[in-house]
C-alpha positions in Angstrom: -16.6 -1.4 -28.6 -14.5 -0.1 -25.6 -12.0 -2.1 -23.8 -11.8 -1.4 -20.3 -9.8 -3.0 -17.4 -10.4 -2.9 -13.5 -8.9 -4.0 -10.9 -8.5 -4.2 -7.2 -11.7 -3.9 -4.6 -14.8 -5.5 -7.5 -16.1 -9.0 -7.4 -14.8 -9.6 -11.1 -11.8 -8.0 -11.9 -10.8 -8.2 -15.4 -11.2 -6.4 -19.2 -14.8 -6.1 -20.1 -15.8 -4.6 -23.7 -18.6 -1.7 -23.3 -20.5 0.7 -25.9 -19.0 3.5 -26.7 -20.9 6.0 -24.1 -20.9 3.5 -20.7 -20.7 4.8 -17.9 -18.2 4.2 -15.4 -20.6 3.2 -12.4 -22.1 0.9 -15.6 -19.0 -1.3 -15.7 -18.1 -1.8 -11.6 -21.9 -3.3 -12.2 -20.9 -5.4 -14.8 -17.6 -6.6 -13.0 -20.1 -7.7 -10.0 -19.9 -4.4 -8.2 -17.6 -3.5 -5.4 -16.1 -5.4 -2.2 -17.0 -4.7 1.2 -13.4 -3.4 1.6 -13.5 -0.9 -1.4 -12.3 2.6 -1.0 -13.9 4.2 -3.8 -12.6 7.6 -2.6 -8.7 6.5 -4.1 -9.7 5.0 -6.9 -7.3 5.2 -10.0 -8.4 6.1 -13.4 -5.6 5.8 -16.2 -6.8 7.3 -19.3 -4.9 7.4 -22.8 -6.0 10.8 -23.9 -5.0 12.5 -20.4 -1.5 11.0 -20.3 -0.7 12.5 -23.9 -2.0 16.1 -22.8 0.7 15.7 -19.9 3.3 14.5 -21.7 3.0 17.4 -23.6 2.8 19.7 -20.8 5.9 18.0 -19.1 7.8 18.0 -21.9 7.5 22.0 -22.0 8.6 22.2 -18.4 11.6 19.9 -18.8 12.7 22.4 -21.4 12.1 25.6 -19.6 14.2 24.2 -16.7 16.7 23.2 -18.8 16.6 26.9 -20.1 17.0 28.1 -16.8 19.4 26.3 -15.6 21.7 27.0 -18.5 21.1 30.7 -19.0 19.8 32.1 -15.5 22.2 33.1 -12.2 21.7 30.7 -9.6 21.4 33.2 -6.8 21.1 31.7 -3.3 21.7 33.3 0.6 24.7 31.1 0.2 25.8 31.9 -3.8 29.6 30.5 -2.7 27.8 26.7 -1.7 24.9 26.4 -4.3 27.8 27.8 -7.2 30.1 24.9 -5.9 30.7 21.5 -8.7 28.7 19.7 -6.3 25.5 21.4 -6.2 25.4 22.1 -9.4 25.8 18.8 -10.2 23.0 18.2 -7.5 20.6 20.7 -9.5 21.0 18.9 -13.0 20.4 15.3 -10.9 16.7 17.3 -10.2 16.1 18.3 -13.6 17.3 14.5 -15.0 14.7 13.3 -12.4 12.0 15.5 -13.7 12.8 14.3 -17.3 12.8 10.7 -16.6 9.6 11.2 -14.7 6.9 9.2 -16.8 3.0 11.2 -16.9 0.5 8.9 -14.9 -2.6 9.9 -17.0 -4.8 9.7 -14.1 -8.5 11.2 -14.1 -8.7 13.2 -10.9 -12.3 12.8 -9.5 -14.1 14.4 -6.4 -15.6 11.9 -3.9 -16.3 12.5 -0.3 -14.2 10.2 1.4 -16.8 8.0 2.6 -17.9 7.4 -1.0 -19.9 3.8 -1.4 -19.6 4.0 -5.1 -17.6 5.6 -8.2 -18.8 8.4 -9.9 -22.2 8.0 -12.0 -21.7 10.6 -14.5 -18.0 9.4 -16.1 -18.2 8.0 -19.6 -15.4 5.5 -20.1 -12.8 5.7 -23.1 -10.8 3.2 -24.7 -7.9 1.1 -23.1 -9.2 3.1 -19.4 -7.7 1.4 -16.5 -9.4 1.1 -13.1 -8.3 0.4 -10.4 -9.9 0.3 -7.3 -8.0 0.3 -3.6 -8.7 -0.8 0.3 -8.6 1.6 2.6 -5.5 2.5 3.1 -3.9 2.9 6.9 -1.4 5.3 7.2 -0.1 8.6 6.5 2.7 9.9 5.1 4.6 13.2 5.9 7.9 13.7 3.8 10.0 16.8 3.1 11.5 19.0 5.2 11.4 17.2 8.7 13.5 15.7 11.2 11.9 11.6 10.6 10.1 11.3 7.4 8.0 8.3 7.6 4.7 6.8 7.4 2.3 6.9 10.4 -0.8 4.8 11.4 -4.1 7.0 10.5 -5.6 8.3 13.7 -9.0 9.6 13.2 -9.5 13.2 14.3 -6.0 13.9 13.8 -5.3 17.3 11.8 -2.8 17.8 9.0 -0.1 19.3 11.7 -0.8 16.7 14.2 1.3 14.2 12.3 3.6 16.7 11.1 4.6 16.9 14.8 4.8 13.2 14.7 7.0 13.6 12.1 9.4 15.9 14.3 7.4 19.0 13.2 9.2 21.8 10.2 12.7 22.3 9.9 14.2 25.5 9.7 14.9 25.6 5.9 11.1 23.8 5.3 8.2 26.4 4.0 5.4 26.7 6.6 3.1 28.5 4.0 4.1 25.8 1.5 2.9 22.6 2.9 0.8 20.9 0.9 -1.4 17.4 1.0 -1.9 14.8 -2.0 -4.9 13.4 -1.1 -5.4 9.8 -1.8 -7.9 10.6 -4.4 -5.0 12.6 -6.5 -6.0 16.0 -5.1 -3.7 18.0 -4.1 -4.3 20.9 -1.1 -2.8 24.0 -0.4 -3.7 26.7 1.5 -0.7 28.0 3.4 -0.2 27.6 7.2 -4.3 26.6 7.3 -3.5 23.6 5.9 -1.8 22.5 9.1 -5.6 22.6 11.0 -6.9 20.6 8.2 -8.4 17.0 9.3 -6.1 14.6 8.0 -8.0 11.4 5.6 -6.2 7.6 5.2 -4.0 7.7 2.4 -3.0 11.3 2.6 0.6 12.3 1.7 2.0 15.4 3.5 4.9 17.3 2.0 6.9 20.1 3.7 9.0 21.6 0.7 11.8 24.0 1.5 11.7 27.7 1.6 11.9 29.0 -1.8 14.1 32.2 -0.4 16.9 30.0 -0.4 17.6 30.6 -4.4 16.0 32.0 -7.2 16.7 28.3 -9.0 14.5 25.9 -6.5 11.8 29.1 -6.1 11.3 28.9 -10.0 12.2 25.0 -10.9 9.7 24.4 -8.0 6.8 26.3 -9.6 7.7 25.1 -13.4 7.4 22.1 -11.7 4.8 22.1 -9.2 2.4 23.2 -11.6 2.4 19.9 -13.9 3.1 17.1 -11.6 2.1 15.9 -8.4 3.8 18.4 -5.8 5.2 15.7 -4.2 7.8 14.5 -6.3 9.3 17.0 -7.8 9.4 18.8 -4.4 10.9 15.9 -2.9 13.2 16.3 -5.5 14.0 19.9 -4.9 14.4 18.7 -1.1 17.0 15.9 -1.7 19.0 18.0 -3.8 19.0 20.1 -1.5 20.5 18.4 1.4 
């Protein structure tokens, strides 16, 4: 048998044995089915076999940055300042960040965001964990702007409408880097278009800084960027940084 927990928005939450082969929609029905204030759109699926495949992965990436910090020039419009004790002290605080950073294992899905239900044609695996949200209310816009917070969702309200809220780009944030972690784990990116995109609840916004400023954060941020959610290790990058 298969031993599967869920959580969160289902009328029985709990660990539930299935046959090898059971669907994912088959289980919410078995846990009573979902609550009138589900968000099946977010939903989080944990999986054992996924989290190993990115370990993997991140443990590659941890070592090419490490390679590259050791062996390549750090060249920046301001070599003097990013060459200093304290920022290169600041750029091995990123990389022990990035190392620490534990893979979620999460099975990325595609719902529309009004969803009523999870997906139908997901067989479940051993030790899975679901968990299933409420809507959520806010947004979130972090990075490179003047007030980094979390705003109440507005509905109608495009991607660059809140990053206004947020005291629109600074001067050292990327405008053709902004990218969105969707609530359902996606992430979007699609340059300066992104901006008109109509924001969803839950989203995540993240204005990174401008990869000119050094060869380092151009290249840690795409080692990076391409195994982990954006977010962090951009954030990271960001911190640093400033």
């Amino acid at each position: 048998s298969v031993l599967i927990t869920i959580s969160g928005e289902v009328a029985r939450p709990g660990r539930y044995y299935v046959k090898p082969g059971t669907r994912l929609a088959d289980v919410v029905l078995e846990a009573g089915g979902l609550t009138a204030d589900a968000f099946p759109y977010a939903s989080v699926i944990t999986r054992e076999s996924v989290k190993a495949q990115q370990r993997q992965s991140f443990d590659r990436a941890v070592k090419d940055m490490e390679l590259l910090l050791t062996t390549q020039p750090l060249v920046s419009v301001n070599r003097a300042q990013l060459s200093s004790a304290g920022s290169l002290t600041m750029i091995r605080s990123v990389v022990d960040q990035m190392r620490k950073r534990e893979p979620t294992g999460r099975l990325v899905f595609d719902l529309p965001v009004n969803a009523t239900g999870l997906p139908g044609d997901v067989i479940v695996e051993n030790s899975d964990s679901v968990f299933v949200p409420t809507r959520p209310v806010t947004i979130g816009v972090f990075g490179a702007v003047p007030s980094p917070a979390s705003f109440a969702y507005r509905d109608g309200e495009t991607i660059g409408d809140f990053v206004k809220s947020a005291g629109g780009i600074q001067k050292l944030g990327d405008k053709n880097g902004v990218f969105v972690v969707r609530a359902n784990g996606k992430v979007v990116a699609d340059g300066r278009r992104v901006l008109k995109a109509p924001a969803l609840p839950g989203d995540l916004i993240f204005v990174p800084v401008d990869a000119a400023r050094g060869e380092f954060w151009a290249r840690l941020r795409d080692i990076s960027g391409a195994l982990f959610s954006p977010l962090v290790s951009a954030a990271a990058i960001t911190n640093a940084v400033n």
